[in-house]
N, C-alpha and C positions, 0 to 999 in steps of 0.2 A: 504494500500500500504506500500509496503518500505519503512522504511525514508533513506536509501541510494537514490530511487529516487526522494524524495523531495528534498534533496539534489545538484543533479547532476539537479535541476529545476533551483532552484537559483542559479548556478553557469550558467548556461544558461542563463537567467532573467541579471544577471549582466554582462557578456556577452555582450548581445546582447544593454544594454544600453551603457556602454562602447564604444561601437559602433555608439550608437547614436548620442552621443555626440562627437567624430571625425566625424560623418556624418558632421554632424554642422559649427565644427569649417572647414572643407574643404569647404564645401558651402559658406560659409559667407566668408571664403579667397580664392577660383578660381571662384565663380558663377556658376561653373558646380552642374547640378540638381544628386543627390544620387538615380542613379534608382533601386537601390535594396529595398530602405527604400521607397519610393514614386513610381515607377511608375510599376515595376511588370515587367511578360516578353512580355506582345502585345505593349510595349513604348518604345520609346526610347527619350534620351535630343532633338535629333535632331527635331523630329517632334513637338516640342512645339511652337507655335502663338505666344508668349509672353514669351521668357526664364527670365527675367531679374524679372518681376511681381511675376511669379510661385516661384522663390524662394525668394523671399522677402515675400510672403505670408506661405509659406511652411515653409521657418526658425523656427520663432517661436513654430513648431506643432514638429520639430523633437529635438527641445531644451527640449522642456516639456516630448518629451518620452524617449530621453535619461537621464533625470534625472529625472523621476518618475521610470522606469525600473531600472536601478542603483541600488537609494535607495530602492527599494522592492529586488531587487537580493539581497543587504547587510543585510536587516533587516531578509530575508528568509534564508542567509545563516548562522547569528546571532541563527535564532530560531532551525535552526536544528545542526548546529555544538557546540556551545557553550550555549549559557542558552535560556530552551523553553519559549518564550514570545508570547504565542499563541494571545492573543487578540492583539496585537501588529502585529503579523503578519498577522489576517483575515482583520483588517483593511487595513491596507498593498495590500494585494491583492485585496480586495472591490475596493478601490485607483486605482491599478496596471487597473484592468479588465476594468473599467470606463472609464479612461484613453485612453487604447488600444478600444475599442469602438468608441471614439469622435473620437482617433489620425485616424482610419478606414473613418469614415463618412467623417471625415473635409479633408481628403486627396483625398479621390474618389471626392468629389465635385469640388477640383481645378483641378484634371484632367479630367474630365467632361467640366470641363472651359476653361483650354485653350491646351488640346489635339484634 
């Protein structure tokens, strides 16, 4: 591939943790659940049993993916813009994919729980 589109990945990847981490800090100051990062389009905040629980157990999962995303955007746009740090960056992504995996399982399971 490209590395223009490697590139234009981590710039997405830091992006999108950037994001996560405002997801976060707005949760943790209005309690309004982030349905874009959690719940998809068949959800909505309104229809949750227990709003208060769901994000006090969700916190945590969207803290860790906005700063494992973050830091692989930075480390990926390090290895492609400025100096190649390839084992630096496959661990990175190993990290990054891991990550999004658990952040996948442990999100569908609390809305399985209280949707």
């Amino acid at each position: 591939m490209d590395e223009s589109v490697f590139g234009f990945v981590s710039i997405m990847a830091f992006g999108c943790g950037i994001y996560g981490l405002y997801a976060y800090i707005r949760m943790k100051m209005d309690g309004h659940i982030n349905e874009t990062l959690l719940l998809g389009k068949k959800y909505s905040e309104h229809m949750c049993r227990n709003k208060e629980e769901f994000v006090k157990k969700a916190l945590p999962a969207v803290l860790v993916f906005g700063i494992v995303t973050t830091a692989y955007g930075v480390i990926d746009m390090i290895h492609c813009y400025v100096k190649p740090i390839q084992a630096v960056d496959s661990a990175g992504l190993v990290i990054f994919l891991g990550m999004l995996v658990w952040y996948m399982v442990y999100t569908t399971k609390l809305k399985n729980k209280y949707f």
